[in-house]
DODONU-813837 format. One line per 4 residues: number of its first residue (from 1); their letters; for each residue z, y, x of N, C-alpha, C. Coordinates in steps of 0.1 Angstrom, whole numbers, plus 5000, padded with zeros to 4 digits. Layout:
<pts>
NUM	a	Z:Y:X:Z:Y:X:Z:Y:X; ...;
</pts>
This chain:
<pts>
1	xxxx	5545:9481:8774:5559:9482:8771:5568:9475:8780; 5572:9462:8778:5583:9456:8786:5580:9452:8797; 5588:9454:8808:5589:9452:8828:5589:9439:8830; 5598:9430:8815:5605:9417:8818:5592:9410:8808;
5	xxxx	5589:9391:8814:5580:9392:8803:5586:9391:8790; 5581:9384:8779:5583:9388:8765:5600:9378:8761; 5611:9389:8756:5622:9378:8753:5625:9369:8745; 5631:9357:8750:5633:9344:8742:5631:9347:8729;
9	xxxx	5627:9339:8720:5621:9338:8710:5627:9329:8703; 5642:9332:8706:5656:9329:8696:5654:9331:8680; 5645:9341:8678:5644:9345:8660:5641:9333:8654; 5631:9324:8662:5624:9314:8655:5631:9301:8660;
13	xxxx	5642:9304:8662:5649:9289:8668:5658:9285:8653; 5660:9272:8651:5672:9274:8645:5683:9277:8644; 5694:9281:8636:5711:9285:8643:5717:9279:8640; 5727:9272:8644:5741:9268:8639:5753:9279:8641;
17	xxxx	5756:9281:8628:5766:9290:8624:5782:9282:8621; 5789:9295:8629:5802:9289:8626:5815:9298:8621; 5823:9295:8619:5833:9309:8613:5848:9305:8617; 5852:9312:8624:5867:9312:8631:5877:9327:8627;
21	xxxx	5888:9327:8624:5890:9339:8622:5886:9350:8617; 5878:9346:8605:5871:9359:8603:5859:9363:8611; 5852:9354:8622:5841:9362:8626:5836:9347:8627; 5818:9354:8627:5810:9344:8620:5802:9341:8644;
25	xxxx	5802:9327:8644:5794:9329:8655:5778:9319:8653; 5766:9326:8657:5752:9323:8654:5757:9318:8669; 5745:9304:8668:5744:9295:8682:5733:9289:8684; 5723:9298:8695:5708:9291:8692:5707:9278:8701;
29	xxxx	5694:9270:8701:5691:9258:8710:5690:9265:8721; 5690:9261:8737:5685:9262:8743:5670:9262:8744; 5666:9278:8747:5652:9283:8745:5641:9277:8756; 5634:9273:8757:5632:9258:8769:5621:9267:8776;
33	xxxx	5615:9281:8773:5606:9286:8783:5615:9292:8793; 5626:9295:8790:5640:9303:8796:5649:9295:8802; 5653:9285:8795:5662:9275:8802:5679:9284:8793; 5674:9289:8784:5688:9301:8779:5694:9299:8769;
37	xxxx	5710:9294:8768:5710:9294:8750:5717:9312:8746; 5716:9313:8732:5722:9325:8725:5733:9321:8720; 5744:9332:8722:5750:9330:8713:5754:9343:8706; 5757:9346:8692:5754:9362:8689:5775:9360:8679;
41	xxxx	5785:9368:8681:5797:9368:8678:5797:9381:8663; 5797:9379:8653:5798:9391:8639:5809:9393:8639; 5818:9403:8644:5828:9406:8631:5831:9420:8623; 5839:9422:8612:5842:9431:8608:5851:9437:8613;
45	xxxx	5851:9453:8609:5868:9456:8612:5877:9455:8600; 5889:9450:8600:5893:9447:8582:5897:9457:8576; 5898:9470:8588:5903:9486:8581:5895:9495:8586; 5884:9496:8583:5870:9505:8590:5859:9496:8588;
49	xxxx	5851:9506:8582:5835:9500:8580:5824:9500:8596; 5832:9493:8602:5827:9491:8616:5821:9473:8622; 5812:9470:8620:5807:9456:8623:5805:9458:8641; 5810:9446:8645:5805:9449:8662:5799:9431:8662;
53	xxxx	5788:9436:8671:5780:9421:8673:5780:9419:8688; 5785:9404:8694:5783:9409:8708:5772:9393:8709; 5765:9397:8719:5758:9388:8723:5758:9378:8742; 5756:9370:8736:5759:9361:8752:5751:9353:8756;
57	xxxx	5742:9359:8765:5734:9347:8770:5735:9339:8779; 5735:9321:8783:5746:9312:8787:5731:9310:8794; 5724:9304:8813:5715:9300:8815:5718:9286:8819; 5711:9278:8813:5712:9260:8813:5705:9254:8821;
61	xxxx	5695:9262:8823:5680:9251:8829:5673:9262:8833; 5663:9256:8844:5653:9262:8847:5655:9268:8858; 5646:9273:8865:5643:9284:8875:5653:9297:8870; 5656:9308:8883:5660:9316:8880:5654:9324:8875;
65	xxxx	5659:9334:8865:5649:9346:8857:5652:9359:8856; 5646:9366:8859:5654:9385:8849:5653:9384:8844; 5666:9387:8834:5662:9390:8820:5674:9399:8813; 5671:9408:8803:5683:9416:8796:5684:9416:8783;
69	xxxx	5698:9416:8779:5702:9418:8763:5698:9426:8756; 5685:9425:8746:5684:9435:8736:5688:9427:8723; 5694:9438:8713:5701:9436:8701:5692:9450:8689; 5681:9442:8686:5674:9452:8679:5676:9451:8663;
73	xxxx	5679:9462:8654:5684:9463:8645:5669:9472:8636; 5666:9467:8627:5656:9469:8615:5662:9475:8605; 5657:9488:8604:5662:9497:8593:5649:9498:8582; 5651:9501:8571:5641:9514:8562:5642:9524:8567;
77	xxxx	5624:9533:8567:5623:9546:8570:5634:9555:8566; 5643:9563:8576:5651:9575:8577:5648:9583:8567; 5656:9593:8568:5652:9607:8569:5648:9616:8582; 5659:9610:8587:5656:9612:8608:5664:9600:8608;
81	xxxx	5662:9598:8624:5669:9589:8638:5671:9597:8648; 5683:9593:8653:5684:9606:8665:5686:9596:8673; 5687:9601:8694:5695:9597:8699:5705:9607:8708; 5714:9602:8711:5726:9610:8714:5722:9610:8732;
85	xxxx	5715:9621:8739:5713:9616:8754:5726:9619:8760; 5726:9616:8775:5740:9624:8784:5737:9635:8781; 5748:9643:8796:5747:9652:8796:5732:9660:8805; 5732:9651:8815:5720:9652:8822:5713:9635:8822;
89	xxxx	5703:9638:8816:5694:9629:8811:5685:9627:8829; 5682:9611:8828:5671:9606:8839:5661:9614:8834; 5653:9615:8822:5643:9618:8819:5640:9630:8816; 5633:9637:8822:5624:9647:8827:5630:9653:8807;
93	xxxx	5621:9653:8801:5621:9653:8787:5632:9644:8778; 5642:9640:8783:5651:9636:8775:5648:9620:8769; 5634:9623:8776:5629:9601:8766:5614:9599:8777; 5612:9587:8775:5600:9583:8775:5595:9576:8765;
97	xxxx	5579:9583:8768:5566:9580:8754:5562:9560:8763; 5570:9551:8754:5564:9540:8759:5550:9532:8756; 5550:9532:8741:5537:9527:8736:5533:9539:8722; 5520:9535:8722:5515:9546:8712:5514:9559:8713;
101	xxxx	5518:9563:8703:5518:9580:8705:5533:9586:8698; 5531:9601:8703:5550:9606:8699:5553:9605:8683; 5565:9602:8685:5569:9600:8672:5567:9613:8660; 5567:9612:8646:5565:9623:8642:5578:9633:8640;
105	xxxx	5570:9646:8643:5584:9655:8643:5597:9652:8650; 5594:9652:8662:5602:9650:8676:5610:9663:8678; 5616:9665:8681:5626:9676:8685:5638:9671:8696; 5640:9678:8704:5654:9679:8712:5659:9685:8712;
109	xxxx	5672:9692:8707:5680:9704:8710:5688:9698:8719; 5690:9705:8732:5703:9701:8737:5704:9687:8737; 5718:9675:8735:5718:9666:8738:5710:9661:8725; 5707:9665:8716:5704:9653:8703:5684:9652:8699;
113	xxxx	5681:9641:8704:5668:9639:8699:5667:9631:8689; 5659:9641:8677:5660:9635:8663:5643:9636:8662; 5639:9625:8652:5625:9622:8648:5618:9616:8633; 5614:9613:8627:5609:9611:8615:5602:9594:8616;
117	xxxx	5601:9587:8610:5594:9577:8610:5579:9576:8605; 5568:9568:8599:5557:9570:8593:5541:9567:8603; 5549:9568:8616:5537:9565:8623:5542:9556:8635; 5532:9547:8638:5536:9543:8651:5538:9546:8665;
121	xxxx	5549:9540:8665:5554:9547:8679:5564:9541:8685; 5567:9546:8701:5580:9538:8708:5585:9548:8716; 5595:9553:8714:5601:9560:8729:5616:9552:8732; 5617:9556:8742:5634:9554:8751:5636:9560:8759;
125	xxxx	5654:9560:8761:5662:9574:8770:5672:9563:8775; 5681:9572:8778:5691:9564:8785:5705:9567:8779; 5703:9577:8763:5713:9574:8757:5725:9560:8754; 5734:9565:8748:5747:9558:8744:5748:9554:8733;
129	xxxx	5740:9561:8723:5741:9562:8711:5728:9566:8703; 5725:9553:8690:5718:9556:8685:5717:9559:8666; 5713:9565:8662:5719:9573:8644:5709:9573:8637; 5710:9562:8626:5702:9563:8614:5706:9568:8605;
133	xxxx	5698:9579:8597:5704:9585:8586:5696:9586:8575; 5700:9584:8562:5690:9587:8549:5694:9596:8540; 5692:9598:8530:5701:9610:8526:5712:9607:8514; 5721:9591:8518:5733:9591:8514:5744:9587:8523;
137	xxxx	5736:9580:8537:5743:9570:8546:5737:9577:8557; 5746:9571:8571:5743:9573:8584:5755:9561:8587; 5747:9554:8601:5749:9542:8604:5746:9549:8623; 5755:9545:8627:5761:9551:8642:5760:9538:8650;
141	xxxx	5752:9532:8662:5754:9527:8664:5755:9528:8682; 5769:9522:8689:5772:9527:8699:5771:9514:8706; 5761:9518:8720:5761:9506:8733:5760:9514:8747; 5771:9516:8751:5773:9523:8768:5757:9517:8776;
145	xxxx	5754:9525:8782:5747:9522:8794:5754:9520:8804; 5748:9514:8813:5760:9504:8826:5751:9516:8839; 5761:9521:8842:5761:9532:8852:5755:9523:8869; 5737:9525:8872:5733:9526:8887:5730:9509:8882;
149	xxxx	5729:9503:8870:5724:9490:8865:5709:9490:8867; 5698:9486:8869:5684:9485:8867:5683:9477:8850; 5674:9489:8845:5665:9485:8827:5657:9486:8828; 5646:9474:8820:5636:9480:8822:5627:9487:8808;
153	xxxx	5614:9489:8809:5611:9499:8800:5617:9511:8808; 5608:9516:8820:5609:9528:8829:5624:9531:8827; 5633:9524:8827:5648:9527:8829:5650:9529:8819; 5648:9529:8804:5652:9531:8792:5665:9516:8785;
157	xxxx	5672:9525:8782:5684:9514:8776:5687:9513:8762; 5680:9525:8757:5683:9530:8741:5663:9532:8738; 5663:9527:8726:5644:9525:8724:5648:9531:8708; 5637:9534:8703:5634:9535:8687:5619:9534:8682;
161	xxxx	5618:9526:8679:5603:9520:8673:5596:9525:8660; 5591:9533:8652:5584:9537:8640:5575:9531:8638; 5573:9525:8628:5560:9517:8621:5555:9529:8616; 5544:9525:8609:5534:9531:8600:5537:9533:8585;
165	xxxx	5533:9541:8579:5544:9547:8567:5536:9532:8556; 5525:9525:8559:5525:9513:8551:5536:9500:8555; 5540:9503:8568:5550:9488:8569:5562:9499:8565; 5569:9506:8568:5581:9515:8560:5593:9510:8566;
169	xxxx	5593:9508:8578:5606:9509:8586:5604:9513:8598; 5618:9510:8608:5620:9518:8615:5631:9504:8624; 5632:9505:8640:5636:9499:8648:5648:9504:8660; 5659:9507:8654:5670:9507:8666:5675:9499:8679;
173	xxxx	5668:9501:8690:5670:9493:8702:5678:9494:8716; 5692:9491:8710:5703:9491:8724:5693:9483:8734; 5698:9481:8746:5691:9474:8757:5704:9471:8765; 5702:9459:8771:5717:9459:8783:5707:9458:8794;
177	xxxx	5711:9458:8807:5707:9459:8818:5703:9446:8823; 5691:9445:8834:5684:9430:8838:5696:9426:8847; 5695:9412:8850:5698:9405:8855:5692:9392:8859; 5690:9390:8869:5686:9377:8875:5695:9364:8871;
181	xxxx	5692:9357:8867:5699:9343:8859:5702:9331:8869; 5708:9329:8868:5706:9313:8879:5717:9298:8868; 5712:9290:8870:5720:9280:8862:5734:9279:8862; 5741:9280:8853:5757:9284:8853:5758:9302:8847;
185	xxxx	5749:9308:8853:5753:9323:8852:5756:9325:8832; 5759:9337:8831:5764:9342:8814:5767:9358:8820; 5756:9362:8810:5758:9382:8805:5758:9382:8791; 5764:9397:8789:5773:9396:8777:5772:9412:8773;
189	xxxx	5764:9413:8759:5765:9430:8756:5768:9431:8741; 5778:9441:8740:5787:9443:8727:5781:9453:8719; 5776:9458:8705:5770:9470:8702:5779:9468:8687; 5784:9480:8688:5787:9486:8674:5783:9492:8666;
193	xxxx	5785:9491:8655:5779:9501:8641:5788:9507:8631; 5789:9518:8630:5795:9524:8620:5790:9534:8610; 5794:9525:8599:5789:9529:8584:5796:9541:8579; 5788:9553:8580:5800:9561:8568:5787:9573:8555;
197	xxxx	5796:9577:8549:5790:9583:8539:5780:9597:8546; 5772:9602:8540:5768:9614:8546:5774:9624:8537; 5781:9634:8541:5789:9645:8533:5778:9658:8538; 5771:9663:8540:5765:9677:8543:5748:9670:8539;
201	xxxx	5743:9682:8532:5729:9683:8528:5720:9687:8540; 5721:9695:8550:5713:9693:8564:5719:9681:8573; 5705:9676:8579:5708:9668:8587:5714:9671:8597; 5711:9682:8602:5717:9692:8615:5727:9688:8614;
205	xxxx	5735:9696:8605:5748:9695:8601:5759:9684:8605; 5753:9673:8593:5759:9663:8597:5755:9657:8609; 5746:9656:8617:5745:9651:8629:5755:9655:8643; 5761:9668:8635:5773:9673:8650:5783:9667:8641;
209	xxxx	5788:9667:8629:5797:9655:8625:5800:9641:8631; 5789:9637:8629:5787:9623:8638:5784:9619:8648; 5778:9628:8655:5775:9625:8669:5788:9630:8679; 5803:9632:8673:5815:9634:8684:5813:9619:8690;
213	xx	5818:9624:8704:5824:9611:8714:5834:9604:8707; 5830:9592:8713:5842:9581:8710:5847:9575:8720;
</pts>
């Protein structure tokens, strides 16, 4: 799977949380195999069901390192996940098969690859945009790829993870681009989410609903 070795291991750090204006900021320790502190920014929108999370990693100590922003979000099994690719996709096939085997009931039409959860699996593209949907909600979640940046995960910036239908979720993975760190340095990646109702009984359907540019 990953080019870079395994990322800071901030889950298991403690946080200091703080709240300014309405938005909540998580503040981890300085991660000491990295020399890296986190800092992760929540806010709402107060007129739209839109949360944006942006994340900043500040380098304190240590040797220089690659390393890039992932912001991975844990869902329950779909009904589908799509991803939204360009117009002309890096990948031959629209994704790469990273670990395991293809997801179940894979499809690509055109720009939108949609999939099913229940088995394990990992692919990534170099989509913009990734879409969880069940069959009352769809949750949009938008992170640009940085145009001629190096990712790793064979250049993949957008990932989706399927567990096994006994664990019963499913894994949405923006990616920001590597960077080499040196003490003093700070990178910074913003991903949004937008909550709305699902109004159409095919998923097709609503999927050209949702998937307009923004």
């Amino acid at each position: 799977g990953r080019e870079w070795p395994p990322p800071p291991a901030f889950d298991s750090m403690p946080v200091k949380a703080e709240t300014h204006d309405g938005i909540i900021e998580l503040i981890n320790p300085i991660e000491p195999a990295y020399g890296i502190r986190a800092r992760r920014t929540i806010s709402l929108d107060p007129h739209h069901p839109v949360l944006t999370i942006t994340t900043v990693y500040e380098k304190q100590q240590g040797d220089p390192l690659k390393v890039g922003i992932g912001v991975i979000t844990q869902f329950r099994e779909p009904e589908r996940a799509f991803m939204l690719l360009p117009p002309k996709s890096r990948f031959p096939k629209g994704y790469a098969q990273l670990q395991w085997t293809t997801p179940a009931d894979l499809k690509v039409a055109g720009r939108v690859l949609s999939l099913k959860g229940g088995i394990q699996s990992q692919i990534g593209s170099d989509a913009n945009t990734l879409i969880w949907m069940d069959s009352k909600y769809v949750v949009r979640i938008d992170s640009p790829r940085v145009s001629k940046a190096e990712y790793a995960d064979e250049g993949a910036n957008a990932i989706i993870y399927t567990s096994p239908s006994a664990d019963g979720y499913i894994e949405l993975e923006p990616f920001g681009p590597l960077r080499t760190m040196k003490i003093g340095d700070r990178i910074e990646r913003t991903v949004k989410y937008t909550l709305s109702r699902r109004t159409e009984q095919d998923s097709e359907t609503e999927i050209r609903k949702v998937a307009k540019p923004r």
